[in-house]
N, C-alpha and C positions, 0 to 999 in steps of 0.2 A: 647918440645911443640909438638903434636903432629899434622899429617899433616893431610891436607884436600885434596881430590880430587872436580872435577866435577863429578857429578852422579846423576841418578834420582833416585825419589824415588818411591815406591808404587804404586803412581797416577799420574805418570809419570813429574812430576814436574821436572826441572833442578835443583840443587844448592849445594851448598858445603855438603860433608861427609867426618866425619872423617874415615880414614885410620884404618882397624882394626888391633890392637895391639894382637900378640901369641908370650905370655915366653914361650920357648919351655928348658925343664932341663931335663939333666941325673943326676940320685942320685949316689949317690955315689963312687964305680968303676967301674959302668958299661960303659965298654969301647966301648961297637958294636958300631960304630958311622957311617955304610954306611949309613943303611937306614935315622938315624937321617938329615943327610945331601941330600940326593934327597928330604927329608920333605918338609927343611927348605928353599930347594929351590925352591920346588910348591908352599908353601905359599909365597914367595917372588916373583915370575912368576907373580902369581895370585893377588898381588898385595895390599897384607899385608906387612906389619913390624913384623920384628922376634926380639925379644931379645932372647939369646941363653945362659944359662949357664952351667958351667960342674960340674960335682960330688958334687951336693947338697943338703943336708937335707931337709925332707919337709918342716920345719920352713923356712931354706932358701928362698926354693922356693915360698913361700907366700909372706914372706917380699917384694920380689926381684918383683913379680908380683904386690904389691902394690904401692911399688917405682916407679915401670915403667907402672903404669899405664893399666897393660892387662886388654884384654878382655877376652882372653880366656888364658889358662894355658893346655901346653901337657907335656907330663911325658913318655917316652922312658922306656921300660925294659928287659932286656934280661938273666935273670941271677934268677930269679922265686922272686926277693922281691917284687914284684908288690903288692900281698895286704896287706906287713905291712907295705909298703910309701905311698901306695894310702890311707889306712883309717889314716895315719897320719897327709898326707896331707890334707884327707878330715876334720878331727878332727880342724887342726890348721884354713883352713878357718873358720869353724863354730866358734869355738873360737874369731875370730877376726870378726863375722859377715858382712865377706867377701860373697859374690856371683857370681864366676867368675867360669865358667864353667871349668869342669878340664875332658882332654881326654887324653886317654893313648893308646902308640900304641909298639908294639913290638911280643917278643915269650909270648905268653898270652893262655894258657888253657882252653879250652872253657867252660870245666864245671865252672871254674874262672869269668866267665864273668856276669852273673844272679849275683853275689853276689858283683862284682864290682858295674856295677849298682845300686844295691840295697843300697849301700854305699855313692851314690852320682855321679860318673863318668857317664857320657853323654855318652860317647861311647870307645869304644874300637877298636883298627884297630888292627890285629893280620898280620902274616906271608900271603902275597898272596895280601892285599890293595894296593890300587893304591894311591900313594901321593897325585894324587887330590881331591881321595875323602875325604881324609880328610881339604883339602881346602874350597869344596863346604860344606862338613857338617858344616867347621866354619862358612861361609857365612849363612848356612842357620839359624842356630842357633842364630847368630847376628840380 
């Protein structure tokens, strides 16, 4: 079930919001796991729920995001698969006419990045981000 804080909204109203939900996965054997972990701790800081899984396919990671209900969906890469998981991943939401934003944050190439976009990923957070920002871009995007 998921949880509800107090929060306002928009127009400053008081009243329950749900808590936003980030699967955050690594594919495969991608092992880097600092950064993953300062992430997972900003969005937990900041006051999301993380589901976390390790070495999984992007079929995995759809399902797993289905099952648990995300909001949003991050993908970790360090090891250059980024655009044959990201357009798999992207492939399998479309398939399952899923809409859950998927960001991806790691060693990412910048010329890499225009075409990740173009493929569907929201953003990308490369070497040098600050874990929060990618908390506030979830917030914002929510």
């Amino acid at each position: 079930m998921a949880q509800t804080t107090e929060a306002s909204d928009m127009s400053g109203k008081r009243g329950k919001k749900r808590v936003p939900r980030v699967l955050i996965a690594r594919f495969n054997l991608d092992g880097h796991d600092r950064g993953i972990f300062t992430v997972i701790n900003a969005l937990k800081v900041s006051g999301m729920e993380v589901i976390y899984i390790l070495f999984a396919h992007p079929r995995q990671i759809v399902k797993a995001a289905i099952e648990e209900a995300a909001d949003v969906i991050g993908v970790t890469s360090s090891q250059g698969e980024h655009m044959l998981v990201c357009s798999t991943l992207m492939e399998e939401l479309d398939n399952r006419e899923m809409d859950i934003p998927v960001i991806l944050g790691g060693v990412v190439p910048s010329a890499d990045i225009p075409k990740l976009v173009e493929i569907g990923v929201k953003r990308v957070f490369g070497p040098g981000s600050k874990p929060s920002e990618a908390a506030a871009y979830i917030y914002q995007i929510l």
